[in-house]
N, C-alpha and C positions, 0 to 999 in steps of 0.2 A: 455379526455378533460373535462375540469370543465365550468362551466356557475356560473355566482354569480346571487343570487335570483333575484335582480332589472332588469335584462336583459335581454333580448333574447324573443323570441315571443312562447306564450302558445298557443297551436290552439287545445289543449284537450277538451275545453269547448263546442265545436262546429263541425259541418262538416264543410269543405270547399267548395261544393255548396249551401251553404245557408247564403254565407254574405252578408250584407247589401246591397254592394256597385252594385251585380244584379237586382238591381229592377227594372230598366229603360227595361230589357229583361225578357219575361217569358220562362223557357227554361224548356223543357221535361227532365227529369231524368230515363234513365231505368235502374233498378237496377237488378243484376246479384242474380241468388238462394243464394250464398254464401254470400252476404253482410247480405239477412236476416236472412242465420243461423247464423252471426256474432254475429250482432244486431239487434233483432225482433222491435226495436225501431224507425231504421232507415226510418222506411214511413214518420214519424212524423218529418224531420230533417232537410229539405228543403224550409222552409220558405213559400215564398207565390208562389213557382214553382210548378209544376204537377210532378207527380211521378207516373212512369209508368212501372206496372209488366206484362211480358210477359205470358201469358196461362201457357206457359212452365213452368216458375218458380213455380208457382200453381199447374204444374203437378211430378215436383221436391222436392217439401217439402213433398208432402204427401210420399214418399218412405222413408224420413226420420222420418215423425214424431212418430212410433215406437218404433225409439231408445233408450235408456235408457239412452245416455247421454245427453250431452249439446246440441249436433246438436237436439234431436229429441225434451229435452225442446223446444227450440228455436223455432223450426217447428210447434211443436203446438199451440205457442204464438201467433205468427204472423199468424194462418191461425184463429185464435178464433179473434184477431185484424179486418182480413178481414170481417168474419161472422159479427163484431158487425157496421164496417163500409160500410156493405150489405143493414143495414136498414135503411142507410140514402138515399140509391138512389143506382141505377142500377151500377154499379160497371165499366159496359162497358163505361158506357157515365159519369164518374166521379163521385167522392164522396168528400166533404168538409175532411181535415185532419186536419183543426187547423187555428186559428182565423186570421191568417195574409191572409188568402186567398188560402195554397194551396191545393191543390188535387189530389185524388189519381185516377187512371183508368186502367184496365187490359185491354191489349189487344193480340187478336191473331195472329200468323203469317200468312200473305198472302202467300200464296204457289203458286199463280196463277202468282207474278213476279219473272220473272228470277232473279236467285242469286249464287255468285261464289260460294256458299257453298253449305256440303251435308244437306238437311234439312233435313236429318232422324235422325239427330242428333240434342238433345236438345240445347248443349251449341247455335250451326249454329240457331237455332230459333229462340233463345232470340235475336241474332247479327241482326237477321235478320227484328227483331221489330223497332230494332236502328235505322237501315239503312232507313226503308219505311218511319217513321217519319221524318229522315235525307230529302229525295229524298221529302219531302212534302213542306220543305221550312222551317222547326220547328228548331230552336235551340235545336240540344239533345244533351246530354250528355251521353256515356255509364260509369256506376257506376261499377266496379267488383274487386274482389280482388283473380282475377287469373290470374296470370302474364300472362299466354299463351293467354286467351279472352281479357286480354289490349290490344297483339301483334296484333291477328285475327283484333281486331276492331282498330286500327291504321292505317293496309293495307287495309282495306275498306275505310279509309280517315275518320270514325269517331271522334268525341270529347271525349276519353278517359279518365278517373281518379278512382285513388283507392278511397273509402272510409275512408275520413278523418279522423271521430268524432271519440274521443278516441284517438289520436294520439299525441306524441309530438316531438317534435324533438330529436332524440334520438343524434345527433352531441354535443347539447350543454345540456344533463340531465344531471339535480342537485348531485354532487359528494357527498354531504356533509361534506365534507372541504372545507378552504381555507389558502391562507396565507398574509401575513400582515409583512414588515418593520416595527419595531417600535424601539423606545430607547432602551437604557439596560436597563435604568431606572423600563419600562415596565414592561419588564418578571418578573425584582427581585419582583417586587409589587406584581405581580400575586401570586405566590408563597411564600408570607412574608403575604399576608393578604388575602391565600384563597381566594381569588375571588377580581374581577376586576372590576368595574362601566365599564358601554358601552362607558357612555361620556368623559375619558380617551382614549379610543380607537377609539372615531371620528376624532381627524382632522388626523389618518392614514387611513381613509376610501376613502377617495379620490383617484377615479383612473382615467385613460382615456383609452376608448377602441379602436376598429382601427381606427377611425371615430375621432381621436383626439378629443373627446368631453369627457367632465368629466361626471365624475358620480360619484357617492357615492354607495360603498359597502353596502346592507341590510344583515343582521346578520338574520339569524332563527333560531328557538327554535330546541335546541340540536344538532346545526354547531357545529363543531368542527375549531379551528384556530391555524395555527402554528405559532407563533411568533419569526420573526426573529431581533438578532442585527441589525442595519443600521449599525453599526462600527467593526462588529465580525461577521462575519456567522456562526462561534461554537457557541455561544450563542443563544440558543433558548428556547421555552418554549410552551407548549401545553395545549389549554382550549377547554373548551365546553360550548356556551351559554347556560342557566341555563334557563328552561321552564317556561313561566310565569314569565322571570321576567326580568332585565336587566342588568345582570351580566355574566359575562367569571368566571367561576370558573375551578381551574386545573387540568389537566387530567393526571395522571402520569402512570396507567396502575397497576391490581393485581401486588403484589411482591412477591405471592409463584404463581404455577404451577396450574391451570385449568385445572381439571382433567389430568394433566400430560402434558400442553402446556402452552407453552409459547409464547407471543408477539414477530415478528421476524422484525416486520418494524412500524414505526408507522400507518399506515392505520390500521394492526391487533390489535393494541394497541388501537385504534379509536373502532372498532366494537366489541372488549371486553368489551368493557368501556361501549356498549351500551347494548351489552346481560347483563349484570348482573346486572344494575341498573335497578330494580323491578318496577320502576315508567313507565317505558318507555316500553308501552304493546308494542307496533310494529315496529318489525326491517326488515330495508330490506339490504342484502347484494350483491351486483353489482361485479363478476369481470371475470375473464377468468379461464381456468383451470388451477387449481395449487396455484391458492392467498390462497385457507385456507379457504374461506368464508362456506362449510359445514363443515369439520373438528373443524372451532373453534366456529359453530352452534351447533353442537352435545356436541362439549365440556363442552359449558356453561350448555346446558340442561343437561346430565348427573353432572354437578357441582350442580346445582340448585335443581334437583330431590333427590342426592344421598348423596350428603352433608351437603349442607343445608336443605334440604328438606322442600322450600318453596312451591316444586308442589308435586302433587299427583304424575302424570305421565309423561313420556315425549314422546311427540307420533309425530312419524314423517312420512311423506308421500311426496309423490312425483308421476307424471302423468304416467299414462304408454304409453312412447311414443318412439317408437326403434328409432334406426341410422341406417340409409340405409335399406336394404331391411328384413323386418319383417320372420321370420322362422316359422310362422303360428302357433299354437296351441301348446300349452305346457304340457307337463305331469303333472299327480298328482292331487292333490285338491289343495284347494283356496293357503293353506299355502305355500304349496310346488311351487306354481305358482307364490304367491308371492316374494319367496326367491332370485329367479332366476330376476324379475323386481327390486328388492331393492339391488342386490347386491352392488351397487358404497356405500350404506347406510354402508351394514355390513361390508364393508371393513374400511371406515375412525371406524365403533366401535370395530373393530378387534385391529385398530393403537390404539384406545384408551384403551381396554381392555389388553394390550400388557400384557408380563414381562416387565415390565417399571417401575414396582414399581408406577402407577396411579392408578390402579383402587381401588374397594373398602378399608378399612382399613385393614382387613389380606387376606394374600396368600396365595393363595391354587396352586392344584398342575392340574386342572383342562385347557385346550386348550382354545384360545381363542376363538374357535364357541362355545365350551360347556357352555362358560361366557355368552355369546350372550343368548344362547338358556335357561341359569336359567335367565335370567331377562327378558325376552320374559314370560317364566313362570310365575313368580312373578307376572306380570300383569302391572310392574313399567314403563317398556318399550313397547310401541305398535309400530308394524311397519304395516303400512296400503294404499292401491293407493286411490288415489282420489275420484274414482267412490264411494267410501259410505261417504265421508265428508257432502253429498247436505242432509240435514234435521236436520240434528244432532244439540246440542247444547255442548261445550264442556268448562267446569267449571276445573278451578285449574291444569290444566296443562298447560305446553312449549311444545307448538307445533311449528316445524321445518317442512316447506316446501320446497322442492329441485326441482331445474330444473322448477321455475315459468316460464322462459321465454316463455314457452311453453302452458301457459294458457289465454284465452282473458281477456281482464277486465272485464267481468262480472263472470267468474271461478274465479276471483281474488278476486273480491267483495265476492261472494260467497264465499269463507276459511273467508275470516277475520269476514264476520257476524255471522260467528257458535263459535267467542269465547263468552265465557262466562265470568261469575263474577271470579274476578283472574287469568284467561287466560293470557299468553304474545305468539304473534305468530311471527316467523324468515322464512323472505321468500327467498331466494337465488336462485340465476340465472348468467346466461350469453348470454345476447341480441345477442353475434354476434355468438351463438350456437342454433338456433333455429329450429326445425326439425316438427315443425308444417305448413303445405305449405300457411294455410291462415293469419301467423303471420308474423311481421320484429322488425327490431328493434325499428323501432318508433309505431307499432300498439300492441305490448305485453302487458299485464297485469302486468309484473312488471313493465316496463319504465312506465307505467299509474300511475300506483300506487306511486313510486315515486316522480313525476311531482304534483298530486295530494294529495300528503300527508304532501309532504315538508312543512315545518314551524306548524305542529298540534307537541303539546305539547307530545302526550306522543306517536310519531313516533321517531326515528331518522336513518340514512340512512347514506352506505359507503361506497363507490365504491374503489377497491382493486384492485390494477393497476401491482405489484408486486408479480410475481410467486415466493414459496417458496417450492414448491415441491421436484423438483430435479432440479440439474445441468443441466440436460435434456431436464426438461416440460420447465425451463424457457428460453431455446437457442428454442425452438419450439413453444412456445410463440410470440417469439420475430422475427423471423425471416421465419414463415413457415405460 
């Protein structure tokens, strides 16, 4: 489902307990340990409300903060946040967090009242901080993004919400298409004088949505727009507004083979269009399995790296994050541990390193892992998990990122500020495959990213609706 720029409600900007329109109420917020390995930010997000961690949560971070990933950053952020919000006032009896009035205060569970839960159990503690504030008379809210502690605190009769900020609506995120009735007149122009003026293509901007209320279509920098005859539905023609500036110029799609691929529908013809124009360092690819979006990610990079050889490397990565239940520890050393996490990678470069007559310029007589395994060599190819991306700076390479869905917005943030000078990064996912338990489809790192990148000049984005796999993936797509 597509959404046009001008419409629909952005709530990325902000949490949802902290709008405006509560201020007439001061309400207690107890936020759950998992919102601040989310967002170690989130104390700060509430406005002029109280915000209130449980002991517990305090006694929760610190098992994490250890870690070496994101959770244990995170843990240690927010507990150095506490430390420096200690020395403004006793912690128990609140602390100022931020100029509109609110504050922050930890408190312990009373064990002394009865409660329907086991209190040897942390999650039952924090619920249990909810509840005593609850039974006090206070407006609370419990804050958590564990679906089971939303259930627990709903049957207590608490006030319930995930953790907004960061979120968009993932119903109506930005496709990056659209389409447009226009003249014949239209397309032939497009296509007769390379590029379009906008102000031709406004009085077909006009729409009305369900709301019978008109609007006007906003264009962003590197939309793509299918133009349709109004008097032909064969006649069509396909643009891309032109960044920085005000023009549809036309999109016809490479006419030889990408590293041995080709365009199967226009959306792939769409996100070809966008890997290989150089100007446009960040792409993001949106679709289900089987549209292509890593297959014709890999493409471009190996196109890019080995043909043109605009980049040094082309280094691709992806979270290591199982499906279903984990088989615990893997043989071998890093590499060899690797192999077995990146396989879905070395398969689309097996398809591309085929006997297809695609890969490099002469034949050799060499399998397609042995292809893999000389350019792994080489040094041309990196295949790497995320865990070493955090510090790095990464110059002159296509870098492909697989399976974003799976990272928060701030893992997200984190890949794109380690590119460097000449960097272009390709992040690819699928929102409604997400196997992270504290993500969905409106709080992931790609739909953020997305939602927040749309209309910046040298982004552009393409959501791929269109299984091309098999005969197979797309009846299981479509029907399972």
């Amino acid at each position: 489902m597509t959404r046009t720029a001008s419409r629909g409600r952005d709530i990325a900007q902000t949490s949802e307990p902290a709008t405006p329109s509560d201020i007439s109420v001061r309400k207690f917020f107890v936020l759950d340990t998992n919102v601040l390995l989310h967002n170690p930010k989130a104390i700060f997000m509430f406005a002029e409300h109280e915000v209130v961690i449980p002991l517990s949560v305090i006694e929760e971070l610190d098992t994490f903060k250890g870690n070496t990933d994101d959770t244990g950053r995170n843990a240690r952020q927010i507990i150095r946040e506490l430390d420096r919000l200690r020395t403004k006032g006793r912690l128990f009896e609140g602390v100022p967090v931020n100029e509109l009035g609110g504050t922050l205060r930890v408190i312990t569970c009373n064990t002394s009242r009865p409660f329907d839960l086991d209190l040897n159990l942390a999650d039952n503690r924090i619920l249990s901080v909810a509840h005593e504030l609850k039974s006090q008379g206070k407006h609370t809210v419990f804050i958590t993004k564990d679906i089971n502690a939303r259930v627990k605190g709903d049957a207590l009769e608490l006030n319930v919400e995930d953790f907004d900020a960061e979120k968009v609506d993932a119903e109506w995120i930005y496709s990056g298409h659209d389409k447009l009735i226009v003249s014949g007149e239209i397309i032939d122009e497009l296509y007769r004088e390379r590029q379009l003026p906008l102000s031709t293509l406004r009085p077909f901007l006009k729409h009305v949505d369900e709301n019978d209320k008109e609007y006007e279509l906003e264009l962003l920098a590197n939309q793509f727009l299918i133009l349709q005859d109004l008097n032909d539905e064969s006649h069509t023609g396909l643009g891309r507004m032109l960044s920085d500036t005000d023009h549809l110029i036309p999109t016809t799609g490479p006419r030889k083979p990408v590293f041995g691929v080709m365009a199967r529908n226009v959306q792939q013809t769409m996100a070809l269009d966008l890997l290989l124009d150089d100007d446009i360092k960040l792409v993001s690819l949106l679709g289900s399995a089987g549209t292509g979006k890593t297959l014709l990610a890999l493409a471009a990079g190996m196109h890019k790296v080995y043909k043109d050889q605009r980049y040094e490397k082309l280094l691709v990565a992806r979270p290591i994050m199982p499906l279903g239940r984990d088989i615990g520890f893997l043989p071998g050393d890093k590499d060899e541990k690797l192999h077995l996490w990146m396989q879905p990678i070395f398969d689309n470069l097996g398809y591309l390193l085929s006997t297809r007559g695609t890969h490099m310029e002469q034949a050799d007589s060499h399998t397609t892992e042995q292809r893999v395994d000389s350019l792994i060599a080489e040094g041309k190819l990196v295949l790497e998990p995320l865990t070493y991306i955090r510090g790095r700076s990464i110059p002159h390479q296509f870098m492909v990122v697989d399976e974003v869905q799976n990272l928060t917005p701030h893992e997200v943030k984190t890949i794109v500020s380690r590119a460097g000078e000449g960097t272009k990064i390709v992040l690819t996912g699928d929102i409604d495959q997400i196997d992270n338990p504290y993500l969905d489809a409106s709080s992931n790192g790609l739909s953020y990213l997305i939602e927040r990148m749309k209309g910046h000049g040298l982004h552009g984005h393409i959501t791929l609706t269109k299984s091309e796999r098999s005969t197979l993936s797309s009846l299981a797509a479509e029907i399972l």
